[in-house]
C-alpha positions as CSV (number, residue, x, y, z in Angstrom):
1,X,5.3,9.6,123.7
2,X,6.4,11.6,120.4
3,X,7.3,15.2,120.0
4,X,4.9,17.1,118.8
5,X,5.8,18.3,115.4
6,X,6.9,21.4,114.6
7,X,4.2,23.5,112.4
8,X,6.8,25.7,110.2
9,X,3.3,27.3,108.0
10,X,3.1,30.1,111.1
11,X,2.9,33.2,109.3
12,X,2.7,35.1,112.7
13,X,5.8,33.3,114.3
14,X,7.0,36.5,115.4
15,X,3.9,37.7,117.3
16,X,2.0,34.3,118.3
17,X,2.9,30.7,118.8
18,X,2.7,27.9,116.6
19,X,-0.1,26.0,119.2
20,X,-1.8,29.6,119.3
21,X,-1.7,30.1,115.4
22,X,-3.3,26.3,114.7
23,X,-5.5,27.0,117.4
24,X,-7.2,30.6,116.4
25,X,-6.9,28.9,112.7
26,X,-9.0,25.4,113.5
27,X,-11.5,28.2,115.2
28,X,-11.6,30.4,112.1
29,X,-10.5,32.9,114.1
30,X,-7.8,34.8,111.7
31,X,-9.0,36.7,109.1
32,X,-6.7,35.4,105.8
33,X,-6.7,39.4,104.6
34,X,-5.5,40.4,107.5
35,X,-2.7,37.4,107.5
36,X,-1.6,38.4,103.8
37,X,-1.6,42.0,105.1
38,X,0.7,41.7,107.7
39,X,3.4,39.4,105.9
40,X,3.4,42.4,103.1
41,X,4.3,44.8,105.3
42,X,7.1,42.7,107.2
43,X,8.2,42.0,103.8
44,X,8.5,45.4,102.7
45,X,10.2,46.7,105.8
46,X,12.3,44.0,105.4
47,X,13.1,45.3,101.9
48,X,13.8,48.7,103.3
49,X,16.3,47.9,106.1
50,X,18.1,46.4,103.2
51,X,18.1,49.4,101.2
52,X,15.4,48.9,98.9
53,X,13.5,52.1,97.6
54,X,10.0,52.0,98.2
55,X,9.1,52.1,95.0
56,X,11.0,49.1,94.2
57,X,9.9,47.3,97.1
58,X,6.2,48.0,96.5
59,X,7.1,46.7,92.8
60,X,8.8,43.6,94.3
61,X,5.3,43.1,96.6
62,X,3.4,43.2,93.3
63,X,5.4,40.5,91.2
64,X,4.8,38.4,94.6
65,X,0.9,39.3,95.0
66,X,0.2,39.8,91.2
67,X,-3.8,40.0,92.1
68,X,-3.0,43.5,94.0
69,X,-2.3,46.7,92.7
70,X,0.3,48.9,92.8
71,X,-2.1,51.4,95.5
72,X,-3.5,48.7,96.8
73,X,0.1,47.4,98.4
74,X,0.8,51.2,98.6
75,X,-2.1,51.3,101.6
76,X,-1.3,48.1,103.2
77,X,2.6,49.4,103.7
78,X,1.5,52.4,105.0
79,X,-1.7,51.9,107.1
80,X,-1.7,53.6,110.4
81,X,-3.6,51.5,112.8
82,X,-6.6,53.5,114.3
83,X,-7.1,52.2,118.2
């Protein structure tokens, strides 16, 4: 018997498994907003542990998602989650 290969297109790597991520997404289980949403804002915290202004980082977030605009990413960086 062969390893399983290893599915490097998890997104969530840090929170879920690879078997969990290819299982919620062959459900249609994860929402593809909410998937972009989170990798913005590891991205920009990413950016500014490194230094980066936030203004430059959201600017950075925009060359990357061009479709989004500058308040747009603005929000996503800085939602509070309501539980």
């Amino acid at each position: 018997m062969q390893p399983a290969a290893i599915d490097t297109s998890n997104p969530l790597a840090g929170l879920i498994s690879d078997e969990v991520y290819t299982l919620l997404e062959e459900h249609n289980l994860l929402s593809d907003k909410g998937v972009r949403d989170f990798q913005i804002r590891q991205k920009f915290r990413a950016m500014r542990r490194a230094g980066v202004p936030a203004y430059d980082a959201i600017e950075q977030l925009r060359e990357a998602y061009p479709y989004l605009q500058f308040d747009t990413i603005r929000k996503i960086v800085y939602k509070v989650n309501k539980r």
